[in-house]
PDB file with SEQRES, HELIX, SHEET and CRYST1 records, atoms N, CA, C and O in Angstrom:
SEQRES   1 A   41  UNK UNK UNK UNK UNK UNK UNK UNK UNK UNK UNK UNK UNK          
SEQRES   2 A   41  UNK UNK UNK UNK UNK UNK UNK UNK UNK UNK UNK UNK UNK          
SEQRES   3 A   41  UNK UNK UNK UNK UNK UNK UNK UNK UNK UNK UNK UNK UNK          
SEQRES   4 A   41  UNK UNK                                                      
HELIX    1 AA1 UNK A    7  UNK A   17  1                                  11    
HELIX    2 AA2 UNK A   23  UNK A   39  1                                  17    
CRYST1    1.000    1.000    1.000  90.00  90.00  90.00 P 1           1          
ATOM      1  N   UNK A   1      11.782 -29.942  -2.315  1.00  0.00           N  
ATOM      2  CA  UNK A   1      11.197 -28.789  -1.622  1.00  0.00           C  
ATOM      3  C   UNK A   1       9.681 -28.777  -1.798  1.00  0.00           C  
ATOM      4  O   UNK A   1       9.160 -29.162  -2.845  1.00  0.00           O  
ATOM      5  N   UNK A   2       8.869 -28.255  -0.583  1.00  0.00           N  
ATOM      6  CA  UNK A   2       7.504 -28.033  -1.053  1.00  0.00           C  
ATOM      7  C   UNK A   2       6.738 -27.157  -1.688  1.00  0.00           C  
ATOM      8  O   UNK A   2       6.589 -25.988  -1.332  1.00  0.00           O  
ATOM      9  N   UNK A   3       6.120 -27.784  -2.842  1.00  0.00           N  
ATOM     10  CA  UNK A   3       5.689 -26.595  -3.708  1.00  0.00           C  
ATOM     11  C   UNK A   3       5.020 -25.904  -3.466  1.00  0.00           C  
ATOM     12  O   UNK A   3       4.920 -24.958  -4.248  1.00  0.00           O  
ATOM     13  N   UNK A   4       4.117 -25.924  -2.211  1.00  0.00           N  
ATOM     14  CA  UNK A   4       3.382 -24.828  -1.648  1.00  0.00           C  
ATOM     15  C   UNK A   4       4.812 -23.801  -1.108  1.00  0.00           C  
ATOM     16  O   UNK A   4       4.427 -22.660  -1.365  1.00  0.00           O  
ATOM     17  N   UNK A   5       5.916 -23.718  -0.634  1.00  0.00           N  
ATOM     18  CA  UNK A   5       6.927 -22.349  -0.852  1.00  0.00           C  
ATOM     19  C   UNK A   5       6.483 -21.539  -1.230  1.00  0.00           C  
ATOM     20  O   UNK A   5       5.919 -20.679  -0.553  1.00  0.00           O  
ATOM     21  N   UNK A   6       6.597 -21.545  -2.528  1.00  0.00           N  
ATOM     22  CA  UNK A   6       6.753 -20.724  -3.735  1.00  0.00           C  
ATOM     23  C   UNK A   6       5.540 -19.550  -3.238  1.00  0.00           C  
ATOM     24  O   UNK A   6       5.669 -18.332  -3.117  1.00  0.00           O  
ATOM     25  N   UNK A   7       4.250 -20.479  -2.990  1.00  0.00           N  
ATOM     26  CA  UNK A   7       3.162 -19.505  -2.770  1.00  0.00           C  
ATOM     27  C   UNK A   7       2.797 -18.942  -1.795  1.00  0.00           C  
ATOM     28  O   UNK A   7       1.951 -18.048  -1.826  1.00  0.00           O  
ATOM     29  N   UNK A   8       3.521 -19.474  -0.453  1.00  0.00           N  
ATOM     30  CA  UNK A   8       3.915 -18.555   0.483  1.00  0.00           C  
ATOM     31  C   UNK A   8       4.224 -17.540   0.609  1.00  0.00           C  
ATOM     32  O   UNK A   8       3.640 -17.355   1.677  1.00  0.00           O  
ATOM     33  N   UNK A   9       4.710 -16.594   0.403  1.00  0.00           N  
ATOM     34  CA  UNK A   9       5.074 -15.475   0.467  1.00  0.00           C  
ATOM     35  C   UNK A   9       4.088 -14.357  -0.416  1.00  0.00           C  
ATOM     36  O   UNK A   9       3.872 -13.201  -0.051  1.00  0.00           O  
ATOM     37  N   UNK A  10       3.608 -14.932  -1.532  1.00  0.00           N  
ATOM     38  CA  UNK A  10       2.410 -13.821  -2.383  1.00  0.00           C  
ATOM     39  C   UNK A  10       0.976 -14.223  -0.764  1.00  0.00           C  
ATOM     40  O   UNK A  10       0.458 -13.268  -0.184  1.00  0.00           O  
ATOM     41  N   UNK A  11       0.720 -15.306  -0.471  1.00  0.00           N  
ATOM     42  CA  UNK A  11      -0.305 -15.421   0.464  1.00  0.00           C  
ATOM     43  C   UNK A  11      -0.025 -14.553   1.369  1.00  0.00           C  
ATOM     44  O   UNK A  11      -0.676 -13.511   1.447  1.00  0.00           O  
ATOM     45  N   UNK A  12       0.900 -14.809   2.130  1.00  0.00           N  
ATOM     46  CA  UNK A  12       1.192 -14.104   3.634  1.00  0.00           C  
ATOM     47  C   UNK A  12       0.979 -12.097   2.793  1.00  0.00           C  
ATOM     48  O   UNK A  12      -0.027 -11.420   3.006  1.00  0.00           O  
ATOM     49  N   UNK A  13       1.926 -11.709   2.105  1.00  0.00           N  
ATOM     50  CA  UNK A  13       2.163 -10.692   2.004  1.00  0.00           C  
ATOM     51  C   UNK A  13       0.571  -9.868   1.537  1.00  0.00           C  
ATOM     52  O   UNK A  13       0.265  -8.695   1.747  1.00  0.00           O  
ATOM     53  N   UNK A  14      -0.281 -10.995   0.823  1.00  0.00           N  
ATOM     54  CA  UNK A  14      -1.516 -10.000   0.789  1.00  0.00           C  
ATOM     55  C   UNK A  14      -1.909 -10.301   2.206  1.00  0.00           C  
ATOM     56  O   UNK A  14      -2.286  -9.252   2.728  1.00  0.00           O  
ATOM     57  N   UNK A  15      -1.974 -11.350   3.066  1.00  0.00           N  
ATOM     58  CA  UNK A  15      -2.593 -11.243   4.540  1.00  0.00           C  
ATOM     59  C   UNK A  15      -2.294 -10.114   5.106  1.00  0.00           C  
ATOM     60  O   UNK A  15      -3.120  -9.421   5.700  1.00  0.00           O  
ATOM     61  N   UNK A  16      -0.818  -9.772   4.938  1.00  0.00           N  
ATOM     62  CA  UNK A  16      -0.467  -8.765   5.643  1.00  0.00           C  
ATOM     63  C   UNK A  16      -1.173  -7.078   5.132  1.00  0.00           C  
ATOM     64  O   UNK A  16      -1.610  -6.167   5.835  1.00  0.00           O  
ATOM     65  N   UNK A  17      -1.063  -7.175   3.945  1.00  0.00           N  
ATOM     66  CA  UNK A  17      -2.081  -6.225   3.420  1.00  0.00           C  
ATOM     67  C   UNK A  17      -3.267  -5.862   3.506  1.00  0.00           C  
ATOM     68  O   UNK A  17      -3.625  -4.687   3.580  1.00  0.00           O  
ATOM     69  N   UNK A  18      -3.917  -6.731   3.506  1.00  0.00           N  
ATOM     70  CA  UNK A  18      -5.410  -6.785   4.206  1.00  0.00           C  
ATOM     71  C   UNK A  18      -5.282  -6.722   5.452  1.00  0.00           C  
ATOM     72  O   UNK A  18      -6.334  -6.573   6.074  1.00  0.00           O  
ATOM     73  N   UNK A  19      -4.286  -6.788   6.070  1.00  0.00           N  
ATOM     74  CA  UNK A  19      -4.175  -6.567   8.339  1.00  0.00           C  
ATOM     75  C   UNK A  19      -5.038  -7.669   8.716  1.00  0.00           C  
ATOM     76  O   UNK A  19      -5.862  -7.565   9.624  1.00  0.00           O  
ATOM     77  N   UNK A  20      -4.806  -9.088   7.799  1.00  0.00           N  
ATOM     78  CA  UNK A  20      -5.759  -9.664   8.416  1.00  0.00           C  
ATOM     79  C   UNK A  20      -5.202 -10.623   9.577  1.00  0.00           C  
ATOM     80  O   UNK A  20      -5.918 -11.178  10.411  1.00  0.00           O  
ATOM     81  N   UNK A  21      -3.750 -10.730   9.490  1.00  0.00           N  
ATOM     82  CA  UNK A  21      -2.322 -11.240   9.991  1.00  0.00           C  
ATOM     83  C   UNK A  21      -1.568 -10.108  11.326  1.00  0.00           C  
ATOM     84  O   UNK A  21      -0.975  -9.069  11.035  1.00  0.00           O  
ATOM     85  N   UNK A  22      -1.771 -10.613  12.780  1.00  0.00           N  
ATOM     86  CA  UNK A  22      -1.283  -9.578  13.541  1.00  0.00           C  
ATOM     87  C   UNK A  22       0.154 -10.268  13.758  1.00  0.00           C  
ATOM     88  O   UNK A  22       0.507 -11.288  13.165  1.00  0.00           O  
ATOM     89  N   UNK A  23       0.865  -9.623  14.616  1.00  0.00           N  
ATOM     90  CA  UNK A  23       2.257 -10.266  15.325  1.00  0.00           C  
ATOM     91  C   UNK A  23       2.262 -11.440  15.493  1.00  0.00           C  
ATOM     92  O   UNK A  23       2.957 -12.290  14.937  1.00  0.00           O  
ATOM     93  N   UNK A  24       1.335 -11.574  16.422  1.00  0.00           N  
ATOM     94  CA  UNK A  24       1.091 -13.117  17.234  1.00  0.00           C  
ATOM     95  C   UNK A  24       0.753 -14.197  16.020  1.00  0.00           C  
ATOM     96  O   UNK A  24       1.369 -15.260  15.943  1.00  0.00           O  
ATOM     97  N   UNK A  25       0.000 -13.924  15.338  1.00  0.00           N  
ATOM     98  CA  UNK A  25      -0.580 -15.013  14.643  1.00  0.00           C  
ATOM     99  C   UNK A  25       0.188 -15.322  13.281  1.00  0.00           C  
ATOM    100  O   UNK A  25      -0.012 -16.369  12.664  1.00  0.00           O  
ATOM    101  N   UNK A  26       1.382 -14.008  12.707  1.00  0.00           N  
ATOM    102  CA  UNK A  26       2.093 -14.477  12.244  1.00  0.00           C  
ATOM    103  C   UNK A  26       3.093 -15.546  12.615  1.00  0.00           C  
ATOM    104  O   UNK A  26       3.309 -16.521  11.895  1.00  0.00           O  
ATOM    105  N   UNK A  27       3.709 -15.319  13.795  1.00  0.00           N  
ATOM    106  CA  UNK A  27       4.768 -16.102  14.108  1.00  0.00           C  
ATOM    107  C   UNK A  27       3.961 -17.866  14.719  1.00  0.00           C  
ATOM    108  O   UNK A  27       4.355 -19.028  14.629  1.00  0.00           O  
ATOM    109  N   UNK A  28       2.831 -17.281  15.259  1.00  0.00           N  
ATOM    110  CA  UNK A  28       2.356 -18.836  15.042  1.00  0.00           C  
ATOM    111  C   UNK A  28       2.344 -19.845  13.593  1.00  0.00           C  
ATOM    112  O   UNK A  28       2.627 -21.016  13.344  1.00  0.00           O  
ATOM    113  N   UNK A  29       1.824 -18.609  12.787  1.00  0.00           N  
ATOM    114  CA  UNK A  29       1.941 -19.928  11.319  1.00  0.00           C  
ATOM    115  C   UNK A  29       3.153 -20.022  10.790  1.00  0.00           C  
ATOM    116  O   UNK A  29       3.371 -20.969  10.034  1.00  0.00           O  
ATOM    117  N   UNK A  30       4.276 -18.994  11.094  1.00  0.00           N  
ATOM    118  CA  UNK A  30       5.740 -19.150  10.970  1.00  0.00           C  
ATOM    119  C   UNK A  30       5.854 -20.704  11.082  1.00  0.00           C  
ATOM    120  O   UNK A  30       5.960 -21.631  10.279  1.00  0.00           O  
ATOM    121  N   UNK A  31       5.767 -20.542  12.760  1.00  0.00           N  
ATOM    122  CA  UNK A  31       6.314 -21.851  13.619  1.00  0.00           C  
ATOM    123  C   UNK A  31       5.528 -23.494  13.296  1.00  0.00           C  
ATOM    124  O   UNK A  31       5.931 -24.595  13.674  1.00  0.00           O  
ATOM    125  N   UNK A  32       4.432 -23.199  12.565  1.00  0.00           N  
ATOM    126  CA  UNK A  32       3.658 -24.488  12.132  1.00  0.00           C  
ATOM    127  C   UNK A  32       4.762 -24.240  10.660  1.00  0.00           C  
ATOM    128  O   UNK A  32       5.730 -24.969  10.446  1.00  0.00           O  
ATOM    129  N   UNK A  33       4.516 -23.528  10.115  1.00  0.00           N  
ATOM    130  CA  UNK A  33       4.884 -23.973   8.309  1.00  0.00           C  
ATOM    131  C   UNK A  33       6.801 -24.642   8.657  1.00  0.00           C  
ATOM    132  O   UNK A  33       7.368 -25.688   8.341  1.00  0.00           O  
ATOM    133  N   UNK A  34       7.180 -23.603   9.305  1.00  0.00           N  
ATOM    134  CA  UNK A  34       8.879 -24.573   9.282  1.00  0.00           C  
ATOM    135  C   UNK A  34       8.663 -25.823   9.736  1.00  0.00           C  
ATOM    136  O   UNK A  34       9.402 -26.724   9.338  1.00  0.00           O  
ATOM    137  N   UNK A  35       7.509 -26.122  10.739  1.00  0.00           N  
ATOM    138  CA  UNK A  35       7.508 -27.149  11.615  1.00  0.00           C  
ATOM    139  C   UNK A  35       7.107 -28.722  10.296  1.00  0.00           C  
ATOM    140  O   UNK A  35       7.526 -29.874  10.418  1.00  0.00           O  
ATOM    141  N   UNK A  36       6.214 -28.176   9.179  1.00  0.00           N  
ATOM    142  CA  UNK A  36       5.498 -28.675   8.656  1.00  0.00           C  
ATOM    143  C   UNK A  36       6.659 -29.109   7.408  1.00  0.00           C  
ATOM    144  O   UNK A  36       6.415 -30.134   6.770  1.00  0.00           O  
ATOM    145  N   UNK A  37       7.732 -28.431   7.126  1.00  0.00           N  
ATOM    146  CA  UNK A  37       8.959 -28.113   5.943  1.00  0.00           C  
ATOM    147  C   UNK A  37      10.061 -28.813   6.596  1.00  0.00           C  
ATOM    148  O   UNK A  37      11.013 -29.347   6.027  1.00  0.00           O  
ATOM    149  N   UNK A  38       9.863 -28.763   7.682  1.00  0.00           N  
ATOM    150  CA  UNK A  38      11.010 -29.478   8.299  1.00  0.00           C  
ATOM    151  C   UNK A  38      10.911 -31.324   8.657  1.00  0.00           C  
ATOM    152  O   UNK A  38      11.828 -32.141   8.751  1.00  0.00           O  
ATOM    153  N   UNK A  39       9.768 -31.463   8.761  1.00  0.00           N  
ATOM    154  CA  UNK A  39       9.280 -32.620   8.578  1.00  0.00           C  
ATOM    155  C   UNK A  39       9.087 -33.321   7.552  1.00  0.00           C  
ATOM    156  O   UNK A  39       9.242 -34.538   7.645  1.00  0.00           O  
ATOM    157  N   UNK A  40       8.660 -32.669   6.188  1.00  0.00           N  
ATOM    158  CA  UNK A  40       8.898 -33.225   5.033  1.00  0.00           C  
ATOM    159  C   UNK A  40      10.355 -33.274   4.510  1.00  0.00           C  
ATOM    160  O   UNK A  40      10.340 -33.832   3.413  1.00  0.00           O  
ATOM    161  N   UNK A  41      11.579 -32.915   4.859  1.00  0.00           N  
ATOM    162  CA  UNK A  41      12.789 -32.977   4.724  1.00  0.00           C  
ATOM    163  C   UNK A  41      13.082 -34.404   4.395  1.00  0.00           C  
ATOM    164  O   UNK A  41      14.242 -34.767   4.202  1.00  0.00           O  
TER     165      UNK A  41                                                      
END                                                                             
């Protein structure tokens, strides 16, 4: 698994705290990071 995971979720969740993260641009880095996790498989 990639060890950047782990720190995913403390990152995103202060982005989201700070509002620096809207709808759109979450689900864009959604769709890169699985894209990016799924490839290292």
């Amino acid at each position: 698994m990639n060890s950047l995971f782990w720190g995913e979720p403390f990152v995103l969740n202060s982005l989201f705290f700070w509002g620096w993260f809207d709808e759109k641009s979450f689900l864009a880095f959604l769709t890169i990071w699985l894209v990016e996790n799924l490839t290292l498989l």
